[in-house]
GUZARO-306337 format. One record per residue (C-alpha): residue number from 1; x, y, z. Coordinates in steps of 0.05 Angstrom, whole numbers, always signed. Example, Ala and Ser with C-alpha at 12.3 -4.5 7.8 and 13.67 -1.06 7.14 Angstrom:
! GUZARO-306337
SITE seq     px     py     pz
SITE   1   +246    -90   +156
SITE   2   +273    -21   +143
//
This chain:
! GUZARO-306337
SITE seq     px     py     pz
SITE   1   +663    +65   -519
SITE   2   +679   +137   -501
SITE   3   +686   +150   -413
SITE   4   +648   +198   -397
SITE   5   +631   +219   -313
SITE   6   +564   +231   -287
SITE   7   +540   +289   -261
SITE   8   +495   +318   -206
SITE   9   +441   +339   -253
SITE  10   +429   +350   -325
SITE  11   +372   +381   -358
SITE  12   +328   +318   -359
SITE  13   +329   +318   -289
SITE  14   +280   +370   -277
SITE  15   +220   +338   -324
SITE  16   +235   +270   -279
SITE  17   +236   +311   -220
SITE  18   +168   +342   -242
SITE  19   +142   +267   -252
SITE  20   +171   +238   -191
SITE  21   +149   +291   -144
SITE  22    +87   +297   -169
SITE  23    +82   +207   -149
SITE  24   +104   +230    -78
SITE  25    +57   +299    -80
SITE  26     +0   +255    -88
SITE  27    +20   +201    -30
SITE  28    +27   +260    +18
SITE  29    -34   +289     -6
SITE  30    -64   +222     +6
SITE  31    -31   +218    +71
SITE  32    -77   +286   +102
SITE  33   -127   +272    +69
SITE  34   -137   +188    +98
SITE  35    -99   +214   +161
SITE  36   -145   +275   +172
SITE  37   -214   +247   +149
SITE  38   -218   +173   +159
SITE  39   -174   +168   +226
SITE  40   -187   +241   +249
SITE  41   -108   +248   +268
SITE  42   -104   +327   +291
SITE  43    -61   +366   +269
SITE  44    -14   +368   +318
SITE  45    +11   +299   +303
SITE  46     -4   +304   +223
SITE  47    +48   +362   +213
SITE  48    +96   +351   +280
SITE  49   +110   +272   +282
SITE  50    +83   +238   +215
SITE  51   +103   +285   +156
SITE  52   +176   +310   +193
SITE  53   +176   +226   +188
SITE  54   +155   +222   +121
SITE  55   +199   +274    +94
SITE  56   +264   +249   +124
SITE  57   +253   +173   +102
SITE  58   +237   +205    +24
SITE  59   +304   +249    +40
SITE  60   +350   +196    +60
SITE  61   +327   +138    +12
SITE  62   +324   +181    -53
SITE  63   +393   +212    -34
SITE  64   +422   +147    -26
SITE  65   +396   +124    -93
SITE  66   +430   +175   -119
SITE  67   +496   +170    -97
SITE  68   +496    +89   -116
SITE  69   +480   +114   -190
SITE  70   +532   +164   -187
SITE  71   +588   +113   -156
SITE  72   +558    +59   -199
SITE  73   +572   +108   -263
SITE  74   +635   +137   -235
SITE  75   +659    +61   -235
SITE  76   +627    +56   -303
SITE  77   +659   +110   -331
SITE  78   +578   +121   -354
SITE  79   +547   +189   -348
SITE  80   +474   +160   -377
SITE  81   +454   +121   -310
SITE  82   +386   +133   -287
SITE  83   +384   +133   -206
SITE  84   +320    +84   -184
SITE  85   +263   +119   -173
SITE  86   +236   +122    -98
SITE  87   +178   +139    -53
SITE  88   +121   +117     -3
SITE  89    +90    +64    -24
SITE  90    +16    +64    -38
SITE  91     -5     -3    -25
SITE  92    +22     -5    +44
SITE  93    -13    +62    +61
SITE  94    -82    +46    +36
SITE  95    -63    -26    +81
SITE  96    -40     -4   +145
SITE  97    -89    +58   +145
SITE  98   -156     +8   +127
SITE  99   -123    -62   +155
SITE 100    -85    -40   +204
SITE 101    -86    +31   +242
SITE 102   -170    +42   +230
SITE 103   -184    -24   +265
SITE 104   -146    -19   +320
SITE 105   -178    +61   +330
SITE 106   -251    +22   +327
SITE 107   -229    -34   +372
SITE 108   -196    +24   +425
SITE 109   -262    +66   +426
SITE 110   -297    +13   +419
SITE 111   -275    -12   +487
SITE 112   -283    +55   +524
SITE 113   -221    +91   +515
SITE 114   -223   +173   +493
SITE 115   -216   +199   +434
SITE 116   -138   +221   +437
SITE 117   -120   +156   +469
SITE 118   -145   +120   +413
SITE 119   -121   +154   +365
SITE 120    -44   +147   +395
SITE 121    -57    +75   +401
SITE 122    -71    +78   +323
SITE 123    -11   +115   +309
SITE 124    +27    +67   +351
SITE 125     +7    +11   +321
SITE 126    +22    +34   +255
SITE 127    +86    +58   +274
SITE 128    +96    -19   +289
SITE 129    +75    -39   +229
SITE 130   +119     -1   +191
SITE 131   +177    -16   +232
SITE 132   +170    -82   +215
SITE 133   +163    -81   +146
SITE 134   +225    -41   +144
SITE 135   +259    -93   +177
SITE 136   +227   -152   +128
SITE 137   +251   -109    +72
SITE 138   +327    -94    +96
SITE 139   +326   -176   +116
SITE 140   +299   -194    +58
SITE 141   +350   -167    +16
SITE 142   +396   -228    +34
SITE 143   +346   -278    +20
SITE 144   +310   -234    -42
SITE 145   +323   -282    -98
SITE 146   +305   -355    -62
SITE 147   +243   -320    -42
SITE 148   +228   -303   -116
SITE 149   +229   -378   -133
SITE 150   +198   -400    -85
SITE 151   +130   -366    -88
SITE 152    +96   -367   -143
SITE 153    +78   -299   -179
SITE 154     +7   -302   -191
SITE 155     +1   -315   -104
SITE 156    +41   -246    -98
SITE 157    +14   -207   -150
SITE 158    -58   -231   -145
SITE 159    -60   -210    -69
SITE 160    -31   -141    -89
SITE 161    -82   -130   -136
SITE 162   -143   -147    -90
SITE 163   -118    -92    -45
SITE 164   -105    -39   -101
SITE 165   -173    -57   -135
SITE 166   -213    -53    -80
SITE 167   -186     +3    -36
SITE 168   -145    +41    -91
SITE 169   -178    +34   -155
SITE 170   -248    +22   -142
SITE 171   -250    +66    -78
SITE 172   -224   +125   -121
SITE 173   -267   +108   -175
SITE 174   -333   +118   -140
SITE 175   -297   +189   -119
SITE 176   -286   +203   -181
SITE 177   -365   +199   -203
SITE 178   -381   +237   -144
SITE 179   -333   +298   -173
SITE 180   -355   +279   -249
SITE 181   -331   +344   -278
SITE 182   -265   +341   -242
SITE 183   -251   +270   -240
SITE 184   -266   +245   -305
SITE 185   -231   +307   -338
SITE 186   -171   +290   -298
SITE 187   -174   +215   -318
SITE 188   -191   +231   -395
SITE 189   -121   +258   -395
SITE 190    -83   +200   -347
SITE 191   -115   +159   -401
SITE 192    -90   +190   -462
SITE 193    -23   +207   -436
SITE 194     -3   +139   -405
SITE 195    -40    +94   -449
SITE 196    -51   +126   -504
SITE 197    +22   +163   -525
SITE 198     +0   +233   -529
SITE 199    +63   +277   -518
SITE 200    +57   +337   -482
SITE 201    +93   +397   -471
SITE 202    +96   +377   -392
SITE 203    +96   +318   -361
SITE 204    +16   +283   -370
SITE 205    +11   +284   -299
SITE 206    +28   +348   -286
SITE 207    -29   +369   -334
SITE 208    -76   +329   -317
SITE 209    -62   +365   -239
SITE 210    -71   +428   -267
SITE 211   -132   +415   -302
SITE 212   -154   +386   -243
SITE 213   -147   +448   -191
SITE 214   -166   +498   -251
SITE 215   -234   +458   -249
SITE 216   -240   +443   -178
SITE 217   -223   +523   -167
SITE 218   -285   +533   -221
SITE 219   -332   +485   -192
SITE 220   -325   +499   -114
SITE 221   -282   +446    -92
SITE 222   -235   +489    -60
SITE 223   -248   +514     +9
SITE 224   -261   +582     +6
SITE 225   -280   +596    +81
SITE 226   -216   +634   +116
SITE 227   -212   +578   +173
SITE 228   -188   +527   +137
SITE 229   -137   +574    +95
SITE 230   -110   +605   +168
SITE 231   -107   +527   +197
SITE 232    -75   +508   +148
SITE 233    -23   +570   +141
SITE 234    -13   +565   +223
SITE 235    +24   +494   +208
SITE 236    +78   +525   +168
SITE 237   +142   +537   +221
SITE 238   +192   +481   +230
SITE 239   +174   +421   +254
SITE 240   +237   +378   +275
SITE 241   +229   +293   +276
SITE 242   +245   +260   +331
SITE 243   +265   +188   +348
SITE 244   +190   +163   +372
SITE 245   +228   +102   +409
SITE 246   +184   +113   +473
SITE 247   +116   +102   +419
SITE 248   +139    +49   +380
SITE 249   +159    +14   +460
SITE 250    +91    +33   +471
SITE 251    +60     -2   +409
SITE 252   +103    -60   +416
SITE 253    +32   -104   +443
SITE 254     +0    -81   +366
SITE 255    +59   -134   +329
SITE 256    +38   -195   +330
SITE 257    -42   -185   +323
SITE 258    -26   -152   +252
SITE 259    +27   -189   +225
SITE 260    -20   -228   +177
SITE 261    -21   -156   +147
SITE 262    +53   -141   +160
SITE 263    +90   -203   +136
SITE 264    +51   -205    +63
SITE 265    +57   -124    +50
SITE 266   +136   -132    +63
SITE 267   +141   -186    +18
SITE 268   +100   -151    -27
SITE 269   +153    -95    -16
SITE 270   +215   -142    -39
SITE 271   +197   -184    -99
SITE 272   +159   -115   -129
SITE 273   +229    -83   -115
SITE 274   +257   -146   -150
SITE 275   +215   -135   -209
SITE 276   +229    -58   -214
SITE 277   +304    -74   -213
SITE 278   +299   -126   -262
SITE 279   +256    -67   -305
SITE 280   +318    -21   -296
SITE 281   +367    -75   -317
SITE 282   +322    -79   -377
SITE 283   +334     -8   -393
SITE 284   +408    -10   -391
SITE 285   +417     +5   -312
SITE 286   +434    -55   -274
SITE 287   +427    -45   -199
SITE 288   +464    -97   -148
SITE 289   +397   -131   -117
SITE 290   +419   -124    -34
SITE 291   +445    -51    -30
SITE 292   +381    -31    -67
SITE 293   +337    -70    -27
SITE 294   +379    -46    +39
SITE 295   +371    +26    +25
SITE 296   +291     +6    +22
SITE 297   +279    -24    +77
SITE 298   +327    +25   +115
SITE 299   +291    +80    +92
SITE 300   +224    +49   +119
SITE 301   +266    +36   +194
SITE 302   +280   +111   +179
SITE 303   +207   +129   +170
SITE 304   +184    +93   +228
SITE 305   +235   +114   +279
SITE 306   +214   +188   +270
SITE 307   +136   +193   +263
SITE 308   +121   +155   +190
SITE 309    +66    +98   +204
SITE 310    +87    +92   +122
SITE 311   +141    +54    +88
SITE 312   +178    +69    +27
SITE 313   +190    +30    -31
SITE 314   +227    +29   -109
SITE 315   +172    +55   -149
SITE 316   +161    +33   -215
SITE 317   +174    +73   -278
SITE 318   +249    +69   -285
SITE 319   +245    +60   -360
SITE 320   +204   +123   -365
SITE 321   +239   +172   -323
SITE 322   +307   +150   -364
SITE 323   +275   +158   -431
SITE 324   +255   +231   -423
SITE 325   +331   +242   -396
SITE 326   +322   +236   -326
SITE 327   +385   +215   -282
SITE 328   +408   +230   -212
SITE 329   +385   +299   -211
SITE 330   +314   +280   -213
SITE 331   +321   +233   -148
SITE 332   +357   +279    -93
SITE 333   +319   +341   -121
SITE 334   +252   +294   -101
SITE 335   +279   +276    -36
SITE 336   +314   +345    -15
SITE 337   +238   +387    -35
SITE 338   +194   +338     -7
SITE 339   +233   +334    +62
SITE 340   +233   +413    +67
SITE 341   +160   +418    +41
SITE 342   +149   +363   +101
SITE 343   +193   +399   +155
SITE 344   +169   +466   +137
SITE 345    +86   +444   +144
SITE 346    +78   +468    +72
SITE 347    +31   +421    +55
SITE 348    -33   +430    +86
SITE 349    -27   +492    +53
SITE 350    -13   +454    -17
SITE 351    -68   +410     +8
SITE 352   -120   +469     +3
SITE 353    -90   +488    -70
SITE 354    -90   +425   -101
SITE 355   -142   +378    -73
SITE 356   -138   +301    -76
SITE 357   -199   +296   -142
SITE 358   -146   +327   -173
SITE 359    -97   +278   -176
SITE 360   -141   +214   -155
SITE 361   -136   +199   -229
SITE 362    -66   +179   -224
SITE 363    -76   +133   -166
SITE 364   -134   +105   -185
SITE 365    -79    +85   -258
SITE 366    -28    +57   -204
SITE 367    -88    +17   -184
SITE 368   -108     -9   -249
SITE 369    -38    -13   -264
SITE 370    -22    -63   -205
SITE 371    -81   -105   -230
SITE 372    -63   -113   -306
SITE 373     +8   -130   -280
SITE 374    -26   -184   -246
SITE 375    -49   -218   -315
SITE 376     +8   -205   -358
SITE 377    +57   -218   -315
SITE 378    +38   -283   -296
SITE 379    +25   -347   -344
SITE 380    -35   -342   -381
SITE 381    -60   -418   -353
SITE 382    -52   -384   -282
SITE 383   -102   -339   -293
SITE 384   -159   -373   -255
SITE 385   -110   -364   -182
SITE 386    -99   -302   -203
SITE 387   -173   -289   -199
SITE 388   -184   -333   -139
SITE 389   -132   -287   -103
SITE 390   -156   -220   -123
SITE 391   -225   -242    -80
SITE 392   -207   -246     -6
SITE 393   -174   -166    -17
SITE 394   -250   -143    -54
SITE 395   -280   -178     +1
SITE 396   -242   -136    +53
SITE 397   -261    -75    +18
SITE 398   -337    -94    +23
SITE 399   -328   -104    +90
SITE 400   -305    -45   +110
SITE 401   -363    -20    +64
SITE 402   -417    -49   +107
SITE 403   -394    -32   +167
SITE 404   -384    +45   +158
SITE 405   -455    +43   +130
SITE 406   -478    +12   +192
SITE 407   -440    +55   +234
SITE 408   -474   +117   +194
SITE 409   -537    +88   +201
SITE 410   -524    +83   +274
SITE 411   -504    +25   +298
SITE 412   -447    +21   +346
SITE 413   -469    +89   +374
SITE 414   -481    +71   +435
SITE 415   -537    +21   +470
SITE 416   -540    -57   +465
SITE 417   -593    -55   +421
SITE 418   -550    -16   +372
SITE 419   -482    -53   +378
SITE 420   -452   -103   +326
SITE 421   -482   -166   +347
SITE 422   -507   -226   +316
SITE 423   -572   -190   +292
SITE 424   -526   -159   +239
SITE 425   -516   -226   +206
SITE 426   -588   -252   +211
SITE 427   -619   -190   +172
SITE 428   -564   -184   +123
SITE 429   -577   -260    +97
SITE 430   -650   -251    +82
SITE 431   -629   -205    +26
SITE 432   -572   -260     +4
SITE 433   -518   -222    +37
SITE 434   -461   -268    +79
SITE 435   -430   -230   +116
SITE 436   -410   -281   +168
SITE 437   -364   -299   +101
SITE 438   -340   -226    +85
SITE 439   -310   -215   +159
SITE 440   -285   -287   +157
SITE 441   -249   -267    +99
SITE 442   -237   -198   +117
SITE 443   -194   -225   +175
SITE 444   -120   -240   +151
SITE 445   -147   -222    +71
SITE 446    -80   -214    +50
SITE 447    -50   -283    +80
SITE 448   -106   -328    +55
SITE 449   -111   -286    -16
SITE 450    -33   -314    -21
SITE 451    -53   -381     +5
SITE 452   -112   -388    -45
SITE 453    -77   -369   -112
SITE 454    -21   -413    -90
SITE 455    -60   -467    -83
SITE 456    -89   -464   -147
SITE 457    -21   -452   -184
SITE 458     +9   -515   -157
SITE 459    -60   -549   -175
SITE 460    -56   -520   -248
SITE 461     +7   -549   -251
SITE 462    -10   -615   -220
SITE 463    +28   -614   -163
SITE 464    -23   -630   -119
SITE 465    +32   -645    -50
SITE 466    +45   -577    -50
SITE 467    -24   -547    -56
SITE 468    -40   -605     +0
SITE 469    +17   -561    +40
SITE 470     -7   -502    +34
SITE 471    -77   -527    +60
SITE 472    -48   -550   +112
SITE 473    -12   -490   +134
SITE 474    -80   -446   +122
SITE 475   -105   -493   +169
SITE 476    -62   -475   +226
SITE 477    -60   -411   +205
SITE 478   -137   -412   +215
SITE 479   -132   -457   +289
SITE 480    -96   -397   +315
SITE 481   -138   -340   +299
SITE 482    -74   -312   +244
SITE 483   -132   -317   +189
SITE 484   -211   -328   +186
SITE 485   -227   -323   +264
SITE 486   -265   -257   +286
SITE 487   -309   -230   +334
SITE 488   -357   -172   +351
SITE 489   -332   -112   +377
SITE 490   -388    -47   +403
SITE 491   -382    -24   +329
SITE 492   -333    -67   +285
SITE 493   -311   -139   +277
SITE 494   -242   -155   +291
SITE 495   -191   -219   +292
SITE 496   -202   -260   +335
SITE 497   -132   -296   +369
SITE 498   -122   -355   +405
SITE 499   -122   -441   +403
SITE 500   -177   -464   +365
SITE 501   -224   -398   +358
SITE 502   -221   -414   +285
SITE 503   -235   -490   +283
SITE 504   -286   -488   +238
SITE 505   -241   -458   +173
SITE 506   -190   -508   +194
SITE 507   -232   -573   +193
SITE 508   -249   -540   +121
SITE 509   -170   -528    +95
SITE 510   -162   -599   +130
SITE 511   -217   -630    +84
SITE 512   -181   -589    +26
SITE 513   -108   -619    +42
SITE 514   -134   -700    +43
SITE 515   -172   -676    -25
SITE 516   -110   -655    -51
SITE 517    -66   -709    -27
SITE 518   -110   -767    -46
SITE 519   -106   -728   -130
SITE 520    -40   -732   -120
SITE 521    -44   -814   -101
SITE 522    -90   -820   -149
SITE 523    -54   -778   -205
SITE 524    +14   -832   -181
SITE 525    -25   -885   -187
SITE 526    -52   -868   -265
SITE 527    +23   -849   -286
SITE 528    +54   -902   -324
//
């Protein structure tokens, strides 16, 4: 075979850039928009401490991506290597934002703390959260491939898919009918393009953006008032990160309360980078497994240490970006525009241009994409955990449902009469709704989704002892508050820590482990 050297970029590199950068444009999009709206972060700390954060972790992971494909080809003698594809990763922002930082903003005002203390306390505590799934991911890279064996798939990607069905896909989805004329537009052509092979001239997501603005330009979804515009346009300047050491100090206390949301998402974060790098070996780029799934998790340490409550991951897509003649141009191009977009404030101006209905199409097909990958990827008898773990994260979802619409309806406003309380649950099950259920599973969804689906695996497979194991940890989990146990706060309902608060799901796993263990006798005892 003829040596040939790699180069910086080559002409393919600019349609993968297009691609790529458009994944990321739509994350930071995604990122004011949940920031802004649902946490009501100001400005201030949007465009001087989170996006300088952001930018830098997308700068430093996607150039070091790049320079392992061009070493990797140099030592190769290969000028066709594909550098892996990088960016924040949506699951973990829809889960810290909803799971992590919105609680903890509830639970802070909720106890009587102003507005811009709760807020920091959010940030803080996302801040932590991302720290330490930076540091699962960089750990994890020595212990990737046990940890692959050991759990079984349809636990991991069943759990994943509860959270991107319910908060990504199905949260979008109910956008996208309230914007009709934008959103299903913009998803007729995600559809076409991604799943049904149409070649375009540009890259399908790029037109199905464009259509998107056009229309939301024609239909009035785009601010018009000269507020906004100047608000936005007064955030461009440089806006230098800094090492937020004193915040994450600060946010130290939020740890161990959310690492039942923490532990999972990082795990989440290292077998799906497993499974992308396994997806690029399948398309001719083999990638060592521990410097790829350093640079990951250093990137997230990165993002945390300067602002980013949002880690970082290896995206999927490898395959694709190679095939239209992508290869290291396309990943330091993405990392070198989106840090200056992010240090320069340009996008709450991009914000007003393009608005998130036109690009929620393309999340809400990450979202459905997750979920399919948690059928076929798994063996078909597993189906039935895959289901059973795709519950706990659609039960979350509904409970954070219910509770805004109490909270718009008025409740936690102030009063006893109007507080969370008891009453909630009283009036809600004469219409058949259990909600004493949906914050029990709310509480630690992502832990017991894992625990559930892994049950059933090993009791597909008739290995009852283990299924009987993992009752039994779900039982102590559920003893000490980690999953199950919650409470009523003035406006929310949060987890609930400490020995024996949630007895009652224990005695319930316990029951489950001695039914498990006495199939397993029994299934000894019928063996010949």
């Amino acid at each position: 075979m003829t040596q040939s050297t790699p180069r910086w970029f080559v002409k393919g590199d600019l349609d993968g850039w297009l691609g790529l950068g458009l994944d990321n444009l739509i994350q930071l999009l995604l990122i004011l928009s949940l920031c802004g709206g649902v946490l009501g972060y100001p400005e201030e700390l949007l465009f001087g401490k989170i996006l300088p954060g952001v930018g830098i972790s997308l700068l430093v992971g996607n150039l070091a991506y790049a320079v392992q494909a061009y070493q990797l080809g140099q030592r190769e003698g290969r000028s066709d290597r594909t550098a892996l594809p990088y960016g924040i990763n949506t699951v973990s922002l829809f889960a810290f934002i909803f799971l992590v930082m919105l609680p903890v903003k509830l639970a802070a005002r909720s106890s009587g703390l102003d507005e811009a203390s709760a807020v920091q306390l959010s940030w803080e505590a996302g801040l932590m959260a991302c720290l330490g799934s930076g540091l699962l991911e960089a750990g994890g890279a020595f212990v990737a491939d046990a940890l692959r064996r050991w759990l079984p798939r349809a636990a991991l990607l069943s759990t994943l898919a509860g959270i991107a069905l319910g908060y990504i896909s199905l949260g979008f989805l109910l956008q996208t009918y309230a914007q009709p004329v934008v959103g299903l537009s913009v998803l007729a052509v995600i559809l076409v393009t991604y799943y049904g092979g149409v070649r375009l001239p540009l890259p399908g997501g790029l037109v199905a953006v464009l259509l998107g603005v056009a229309l939301a330009w024609a239909t009035g979804l785009i601010p018009s008032d000269a507020a906004s515009w100047r608000a936005s346009v007064q955030q461009i300047g440089w806006h230098l990160p800094q090492l937020e050491l004193a915040a994450l100090w600060h946010g130290r206390s939020q740890l161990l309360p959310w690492l039942g949301v923490i532990v999972p998402m990082g795990l989440f974060n290292i077998l799906g980078s497993l499974q992308n790098l396994e997806s690029a070996e399948a398309a001719g780029d083999r990638y060592p497994a521990r410097s790829s799934l350093l640079i990951n998790g250093l990137g997230t340490i990165t993002a945390a240490a300067l602002g980013s409550c949002f880690p970082t991951t290896i995206y999927i897509g490898h395959p694709g970006w190679k095939a239209m003649g992508a290869r290291i141009g396309y990943s330091w191009l993405n990392g070198l525009v989106m840090a200056l977009g992010c240090l320069f404030g340009l996008f709450g101006v991009v914000g007003q241009l393009v608005p998130i209905e036109a690009g929620m199409a393309i999340v809400l097909y990450i979202g459905v994409v997750i979920t399919a990958q948690s059928f076929q990827a798994t063996p078909e008898r597993h189906g039935p955990a895959v289901v059973l773990g795709l519950m706990p994260g659609l039960a979350g979802w509904g409970a954070t449902l219910l509770k805004a619409g109490l909270r718009t309806a008025g409740a936690g406003a102030g009063g006893s009469e109007q507080n969370f309380g008891p009453w909630i649950l009283s009036s809600l099950e004469q219409s058949d709704i259990w909600a004493a259920g949906l914050f029990a599973l709310e509480q630690g969804q992502i832990i017991s989704a894992m625990l559930l689906a892994a049950m059933l695996v090993f009791v597909i497979e008739r290995q009852f002892l283990r299924a009987a194991l993992l009752a039994a940890i779900a039982a102590g989990a559920a003893w000490l508050g980690l999953i199950h146990a919650w409470q009523f706060t003035a406006s929310d309902t949060v987890l609930q820590l400490g020995w024996g608060v949630g007895a009652p799901w224990a005695m319930g796993y316990g029951v489950m482990a001695l039914v498990f263990s006495s199939a397993a006798a029994l299934r000894a005892r019928q063996s010949p």
